[in-house]
FIVEXLUM-319525 format. One record per residue (C-alpha): x, y, z. Coordinates in steps of 0.1 Angstrom, whole numbers, plus 5000, padded with zeros to 4 digits. Layout:
BEGIN
XYZ...
This chain:
BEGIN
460348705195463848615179466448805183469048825154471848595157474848625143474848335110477448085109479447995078479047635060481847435068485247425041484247175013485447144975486147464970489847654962492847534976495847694995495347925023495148235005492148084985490748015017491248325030489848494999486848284998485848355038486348655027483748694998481448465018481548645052480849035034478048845012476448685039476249035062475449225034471948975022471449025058471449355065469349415027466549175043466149415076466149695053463249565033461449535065458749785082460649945108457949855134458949435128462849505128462349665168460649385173463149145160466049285179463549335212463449655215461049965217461450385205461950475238465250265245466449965262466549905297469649915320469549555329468749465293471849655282473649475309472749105297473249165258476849285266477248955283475648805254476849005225480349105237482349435232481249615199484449625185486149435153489049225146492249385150495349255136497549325169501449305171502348985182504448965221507949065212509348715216507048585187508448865168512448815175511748405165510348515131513048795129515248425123512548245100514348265073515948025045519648215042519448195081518847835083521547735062524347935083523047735116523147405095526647465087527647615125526047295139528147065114531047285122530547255163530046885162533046845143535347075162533447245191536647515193536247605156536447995150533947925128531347865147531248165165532148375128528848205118526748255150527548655153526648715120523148545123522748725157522949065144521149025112517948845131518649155160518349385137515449295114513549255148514749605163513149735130510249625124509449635164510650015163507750055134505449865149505250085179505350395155502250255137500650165165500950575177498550625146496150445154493450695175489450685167487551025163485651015189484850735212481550815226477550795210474550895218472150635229468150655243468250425276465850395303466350245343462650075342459849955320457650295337461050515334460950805310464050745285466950925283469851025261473050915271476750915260478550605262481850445249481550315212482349965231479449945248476749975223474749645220471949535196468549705205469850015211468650285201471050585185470550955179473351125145474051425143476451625121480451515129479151165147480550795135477950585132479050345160477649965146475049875117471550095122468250065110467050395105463450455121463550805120465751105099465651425087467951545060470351305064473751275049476351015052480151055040480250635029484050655013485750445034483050205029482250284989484850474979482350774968484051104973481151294983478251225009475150995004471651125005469650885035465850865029463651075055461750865078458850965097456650725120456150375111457750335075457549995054460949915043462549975010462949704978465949484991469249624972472249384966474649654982474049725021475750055013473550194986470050125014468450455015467450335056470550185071473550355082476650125089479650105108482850305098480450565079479950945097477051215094477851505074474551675083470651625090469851385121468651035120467550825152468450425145468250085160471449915165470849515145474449425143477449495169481149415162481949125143478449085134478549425114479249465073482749645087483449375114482449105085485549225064487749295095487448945101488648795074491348975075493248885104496148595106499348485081499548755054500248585021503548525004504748824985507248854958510448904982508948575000508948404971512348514954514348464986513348064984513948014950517448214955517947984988517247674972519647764943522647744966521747464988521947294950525547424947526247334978524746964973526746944939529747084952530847014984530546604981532346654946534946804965534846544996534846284974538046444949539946494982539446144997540045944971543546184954544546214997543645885010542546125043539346105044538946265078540446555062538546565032535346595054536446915071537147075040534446985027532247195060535247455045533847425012530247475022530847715039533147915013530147884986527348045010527348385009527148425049526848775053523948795029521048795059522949045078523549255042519849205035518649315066521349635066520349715037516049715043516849885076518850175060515850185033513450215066515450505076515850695045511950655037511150775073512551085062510351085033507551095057507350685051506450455079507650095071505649805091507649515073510849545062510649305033507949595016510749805003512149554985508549504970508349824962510949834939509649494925506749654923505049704886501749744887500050004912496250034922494950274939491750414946490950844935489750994962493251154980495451004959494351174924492151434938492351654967489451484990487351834993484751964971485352284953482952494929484652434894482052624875479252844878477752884840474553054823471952854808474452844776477252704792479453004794481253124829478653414848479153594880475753664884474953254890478353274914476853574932472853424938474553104947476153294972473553454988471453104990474152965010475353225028471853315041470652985053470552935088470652525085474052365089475852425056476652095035480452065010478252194985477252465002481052595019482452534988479852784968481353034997484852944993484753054958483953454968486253644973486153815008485654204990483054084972481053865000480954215024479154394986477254094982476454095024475654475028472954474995471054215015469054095047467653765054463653755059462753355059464053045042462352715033464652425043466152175023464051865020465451495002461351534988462051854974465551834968466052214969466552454995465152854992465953175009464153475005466153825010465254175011467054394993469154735012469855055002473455134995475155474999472455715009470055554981466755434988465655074992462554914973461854715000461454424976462054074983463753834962463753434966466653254954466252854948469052594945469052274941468751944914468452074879464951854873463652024906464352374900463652304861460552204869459252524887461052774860458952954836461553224824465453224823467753444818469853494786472653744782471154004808467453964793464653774810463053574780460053274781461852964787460252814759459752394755462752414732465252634753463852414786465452134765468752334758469252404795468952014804471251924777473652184792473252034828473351684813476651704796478351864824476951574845478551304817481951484826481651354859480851704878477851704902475151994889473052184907470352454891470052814909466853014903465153324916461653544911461153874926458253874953455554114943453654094977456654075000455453895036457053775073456553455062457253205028456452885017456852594994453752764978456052984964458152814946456552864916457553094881460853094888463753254863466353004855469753144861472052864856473652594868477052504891479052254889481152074915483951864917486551654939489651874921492251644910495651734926498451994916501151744912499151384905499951434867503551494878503651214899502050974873504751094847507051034872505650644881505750524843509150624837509850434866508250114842505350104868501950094848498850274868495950144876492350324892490050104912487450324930484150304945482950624929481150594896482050564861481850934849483751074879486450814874486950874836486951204842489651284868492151014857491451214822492551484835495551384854497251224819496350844822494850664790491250594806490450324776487150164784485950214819485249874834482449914863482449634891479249434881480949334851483349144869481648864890480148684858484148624846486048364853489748414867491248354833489048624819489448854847492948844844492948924810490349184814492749334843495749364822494849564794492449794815493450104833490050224854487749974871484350194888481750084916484149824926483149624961485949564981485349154977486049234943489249474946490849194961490048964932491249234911495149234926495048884925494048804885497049054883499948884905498648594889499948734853503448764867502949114882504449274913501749464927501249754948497749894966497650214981494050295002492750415031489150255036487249975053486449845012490249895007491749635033491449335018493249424988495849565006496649285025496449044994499149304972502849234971503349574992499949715007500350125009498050335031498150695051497950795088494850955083493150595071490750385091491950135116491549805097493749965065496150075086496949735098496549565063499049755051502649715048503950115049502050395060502250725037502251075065501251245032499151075009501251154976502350954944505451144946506251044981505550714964507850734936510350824962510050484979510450314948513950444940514650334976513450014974515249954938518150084954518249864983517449544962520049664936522449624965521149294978521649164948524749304938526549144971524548824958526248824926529448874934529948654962527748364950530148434915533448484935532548184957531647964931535148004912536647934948535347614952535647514914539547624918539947404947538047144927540647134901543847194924542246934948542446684916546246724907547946854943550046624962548646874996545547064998545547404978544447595010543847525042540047495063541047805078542447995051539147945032536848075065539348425068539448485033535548475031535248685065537748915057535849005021532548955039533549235066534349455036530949385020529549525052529649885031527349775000524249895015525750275014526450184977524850364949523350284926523650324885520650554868519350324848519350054871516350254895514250284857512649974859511149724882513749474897512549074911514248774924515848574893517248254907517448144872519848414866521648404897522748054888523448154849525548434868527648254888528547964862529348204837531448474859532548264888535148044864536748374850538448364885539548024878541248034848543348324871543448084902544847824880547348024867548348154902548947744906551347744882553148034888553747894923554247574912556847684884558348024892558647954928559247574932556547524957555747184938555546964975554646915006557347115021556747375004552647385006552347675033554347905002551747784981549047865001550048185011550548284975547348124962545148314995546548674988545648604952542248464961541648784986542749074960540748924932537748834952537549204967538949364935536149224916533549404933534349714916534049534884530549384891528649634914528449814879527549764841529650014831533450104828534450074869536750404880535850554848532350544841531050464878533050494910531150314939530750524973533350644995532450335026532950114993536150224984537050215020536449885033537649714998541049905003541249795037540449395030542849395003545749535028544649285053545048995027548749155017549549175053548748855068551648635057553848855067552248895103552948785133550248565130551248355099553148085117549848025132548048015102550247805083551548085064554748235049556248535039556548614998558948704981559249054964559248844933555848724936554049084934554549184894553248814889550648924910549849294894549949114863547248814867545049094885545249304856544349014832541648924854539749264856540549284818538648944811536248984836534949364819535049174783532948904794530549134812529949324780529149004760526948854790524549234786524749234749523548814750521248814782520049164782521149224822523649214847522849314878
């Protein structure tokens, strides 16, 4: 006797390259290989499967339980746990702004080991790499609090001996092992993958699995049954229950053939864990990074080089050169980013938003493309009696009110179908309806059948008298009940239901079926012998009544919320487990343009150029597998797109993890919850929509400190470029440079309580490096042309044409430098009209005010001597006023032509 073994993948050959094609395919090969293996046990009699895993009907031994958790392990699957808090602070520093500002702090310390500098340099990548790690720790923990199973315990048959008699037993989830045997009931997870040997009504809610909103019909077993046709979906097997699925009602007894990573859940969960792949922040932050260490490698040597050879000090030029390099990164950008993602964190937490990774909000308001599954997110996750109808397909209380009764009078544990046929009475009418009638027998519901009777008797009301007659009332499938009625009922009249009107009533139940709504038939007969006692006998000349119709209801506000999404340019898109009809229906419903609905098995015969396509231009996919989900976000990032996934099931994880910014809910399974990059408390598009303006406002004021200081920085150095070229002294001083860029840097500490313009939040917002550069050569020399004309102002108007008097020079040159550097914020932070059109915050206003008094104070502080600076004259200032004014002037008329010719500025 073999047991069965866990199977091993083929080792990496020719196939996809990169790690997230490697990733993807173990992926597809590790769900593909569970799944053919679990559809061979299920083709098997049950009697050969206990025989393959060693076991019998009465339960495993003790010891034998004992040695297959040696063998087997723990049943549990992989988790993607938190790494120890010192892994996390060193990645909290893995980053490329990061590593330049330690480059240039260990140049710095070599050079002069008492710089200022170095310590300016070192604090400021301390407290950004503290504070992204604080964060995400902080959320971490707070997703970790989420994270609590069910129920932790099963119910398992176990005996001590080979002579024992078995019993039933309740044991950690943990412990189950392959062989065991497992007894379901209504509210139990089904703890591993079961072969069913025995069950009775059975039905399993499979949506984290499938995505199908409402429970799946198991086949009912009894004794030794042969196996079913192999099915190329584990999920759909009428006789196998698997992992991370739970009873809804009915009881089943199965043998346990695959524990923890062995399972079709554990197969996924593995796959899943290790290095996420690169999103779209990932991605723009090294193209922006490698963009100024080009500057840098252009500049600063261009400047080294001018100063040498115009100085003759070459020693000098070298240090400020480090000056230079320095001056053109924008230092404070890691700490600005990571103020500005950590204030996002806080303002979504109050949304009801939990953020995992910090670098998700800024993907989020990248983000372009959305997929997400129905169930919860469209509709309300419940199942709710939409219509109750006469054989004509017009609304009748009478089908509402029989429907009723059936339910309400069955003594068997009520299915969704059957609470929400109660929920729909009102309570007045259920005590009528209640006092009319009394129960006398019921035949139960059977998956052979696939109907369910009751028969009542009828009361007498209000001193009347009671016929004593009994009436049986039938619901279930429409071909069922069909099948038994002779009459029907039409417009209060009790006609032959004729070949012809037996073809009407289909058709009615048929189209309401094509609208995606599940249909069920009700049908009754009046008992002319009435008895203790009833049986399937006597269902038989039944009187059609009509039909009811059920659906998943979509939600109050989804519409609302998809309005609100696509005027926030974000297209979209439905993948879901559920079938065609339901899909096209409810995203119908809740305004989305279905188009042609797309169902999964159409997708693994393309190729990725054709999926791609395919995935652009359609809006609903249907009976999509998870492997396939995955491929699904991927043909669309690989068109350019920025894309979000928002689920909450086993089939959803993949996918999540493979999006730009994975999206799930509190209430999701385990292995979502950890694919994901923010967890939703309520699972709502418009908390969604929320986050997006959040995350498009904190990128909009990333990028906006980018611009400007890149811009400002890069006139800087080109300034001291051209005054390096023609001065007999250096245009400013090594230490001049590093306070004038800490003192504007402080100031900049305010941009992440910026607002932002309207139309900025309306449309997705990525990394450009490409514009970033175009930016800063086209605005950065505006301050130039002003910087040289400060030069000769100095130069002319105030004599300080030598090295005597180079400290005047200076001084003048570095208030200049300061006031335009800071004033210019107000002029870039904003497409408009600044002061007029758009005032920036209050902090804004604050620390810009304050860095421009510093700059006007310093020369004439006690600290100047020390700084090489002097006092200015009162002369200087309308010079001054006036080159400011000219520069804010310029700057706004070039800002106009740059959005008229390159469609953007910020």
């Amino acid at each position: 006797m073999t047991m069965l073994a866990p199977e091993k993948l083929a080792p990496p050959g020719r196939g996809p390259r990169g790690r997230r094609a490697r990733k993807a395919a173990e992926f597809e090969a590790r769900t593909r290989i569970a799944g053919e293996k679990l559809a061979r046990i299920s083709a098997r009699p049950a009697a050969q499967v206990l025989q393959d895993v060693q076991a019998r009907r009465d339960g495993l031994k003790y010891s034998d339980v004992t040695e297959r958790q040696e063998r087997f392990g723990p049943n549990t699957v992989a988790h993607e746990k938190a790494p120890h808090w010192g892994v996390q602070l060193a990645r909290a520093f893995a980053n490329p702004f990061i590593a330049v500002l330690v480059l240039l702090a260990a140049v710095m310390y070599v050079q002069d080991p008492e710089d200022p500098g170095v310590v300016i340099l070192s604090v400021m990548v301390g407290i950004s790499g503290l504070l992204r790690f604080w964060q995400e720790f902080r959320s971490g923990r707070a997703a970790d609090a989420l994270s609590r199973l069910v129920t932790t315990t099963c119910a398992v048959r176990r005996r001590a001996g080979r002579s024992s008699q078995p019993a039933t037993l309740e044991v950690p989830m943990d412990q189950v092992v392959p062989g065991d045997l497992v007894k379901l009931a209504a509210g139990d997870l089904v703890p591993a993958d079961l072969r069913l040997i025995a069950a009775k009504d059975l039905m399993v809610g499979q949506a984290a699995l499938s995505g199908e909103s409402l429970p799946v019909a198991k086949d009912d077993l009894r004794g030794d049954d042969r196996g079913q046709r192999a099915t190329a979906d584990p999920v759909d097997a009428g006789n196998l229950c698997l992992m991370g699925t739970s009873v809804t009602s009915g009881t089943a007894t199965g043998v346990v053939v695959a524990t923890g990573a062995d399972t079709y859940f554990g197969s996924m969960a593995g796959s899943l864990a290790g290095e996420r792949p690169q999103t779209n922040f990932d991605h723009g932050v090294r193209k922006v990074s490698l963009l100024l260490i080009r500057f840098m490698l252009v500049m600063v040597p261009a400047v080294f080089a001018v100063n040498g050879l115009t100085k003759g000090d070459w020693k000098g030029a070298f240090e400020f050169g480090v000056a230079v390099a320095v001056g053109l990164t924008p230092e404070m950008l890691p700490m600005v980013v990571t103020t500005n993602l950590a204030r996002g964190a806080v303002a979504l937490s109050r949304r009801k938003v939990v953020v995992k990774r910090l670098n998700a909000i800024q993907n989020l308001g990248a983000m372009d493309v959305l997929c997400t599954d129905k169930t919860g997110t469209l509709t309300e996750d419940r199942v709710v009696l939409d219509r109750h109808l006469d054989v004509h397909g017009r609304q009748d209380p009478e089908v509402l009110e029989y429907a009723y009764l059936n339910s309400h009078f069955q003594t068997g544990l009520k299915n969704l179908l059957d609470q929400a046929v109660i929920d729909r009475m009102h309570e007045a009418e259920e005590v009528v309806v209640d006092a009319r009638f009394t129960a006398v027998d019921e035949i139960p519901f059977d998956f052979a059948r696939r109907r369910m009777s009751v028969v009542l008797r009828r009361n007498a009301l209000a001193g009347g008298e009671s016929d004593h007659g009994h009436v049986l009332i039938t619901k279930g499938a429409v071909e069922e009940v069909l099948g038994l009625c002779t009459h029907m009922r039409d417009r209060g009249e009790t006609v032959a239901l004729t070949e012809q009107l037996r073809w009407h009533a289909g058709r009615i139940a048929e189209e309401h079926n094509r609208q995606g709504l599940r249909v069920l038939a009700v049908a009754t007969r009046t008992v002319d012998e009435p008895r203790d006692t009833y049986g399937v006998a006597d269902e038989s000349g039944l009187t059609l009544l009509g039909f009811l119709a059920f659906l998943d209801p979509p939600k109050a506000d989804a519409a609302a919320a998809l309005e609100g999404l696509a005027d926030q340019g974000i297209t979209v898109k439905v993948i879901t487990g559920d079938n065609e009809l339901v899909a096209a229906r409810v995203c119908a419903e809740v305004g989305l343009t279905v188009g042609e609905v797309v169902p999964g098995a159409a997708l693994d015969a393309l190729s990725d150029a054709e999926l791609s396509e395919l995935a652009a231009r359609t809006a609903v996919f249907a009976k999509v597998t998870p492997v396939q989900k995955a491929r699904l976000v991927r043909a669309l990032q690989a068109r350019g797109h920025t894309v979000g996934f928002l689920g909450d099931g086993v089939n959803d994880a993949a996918a999540l993890r493979d999006a730009d910014v994975g999206i799930s809910v509190d209430t999701a399974v385990d292995i979502a919850r950890e694919s994901a990059d923010l967890i939703l408390l309520e699972k709502s598009l418009g908390v969604l929509g929320d986050g997006v303006s959040q995350g498009r406002t904190t990128f909009g004021n990333t990028i906006k400190y980018l611009k400007m200081t890149a811009s400002s920085n890069f006139g800087n150095v080109f300034s001291v470029l051209v005054a390096s070229a023609f001065l007999p002294f250096q245009p400013m001083l090594a230490i001049h440079l590093l306070i004038q860029n800490l003192v504007y840097d402080v100031s900049q500490l305010a941009t992440p309580w910026d607002r932002m313009d309207p139309e900025y939040l309306r449309r997705p917002r990525n990394w450009d490096a490409r514009g970033i550069g175009r930016f800063m050569v086209t605005i950065g020399p505006i301050s130039s042309v002003f910087d040289i004309a400060m030069f000769l102002i100095m130069w002319h108007v105030f004599g300080a044409d030598n090295e005597a008097h180079q400290a005047l020079f200076q001084s003048g040159w570095f208030i200049e430098g300061l006031l335009s550097q800071t004033l210019i914020v107000h002029m870039i932070r904003t497409r408009r009209i600044p002061f007029l059109q758009s005032r920036a915050s209050w902090p804004v206003m604050v620390m810009t005010a304050l860095a421009m008094a510093t700059g006007l104070f310093l020369p004439f502080s006690p600290l100047a001597a020390g700084l090489g600076m002097v006092a200015l004259p009162m002369s200087y200032f309308p010079w001054l006023i006036a080159v400011l004014l000219s520069y804010c002037a310029l700057t706004q008329w070039v800002k106009t032509w740059y959005i008229r010719r390159f469609h953007s500025w910020l």
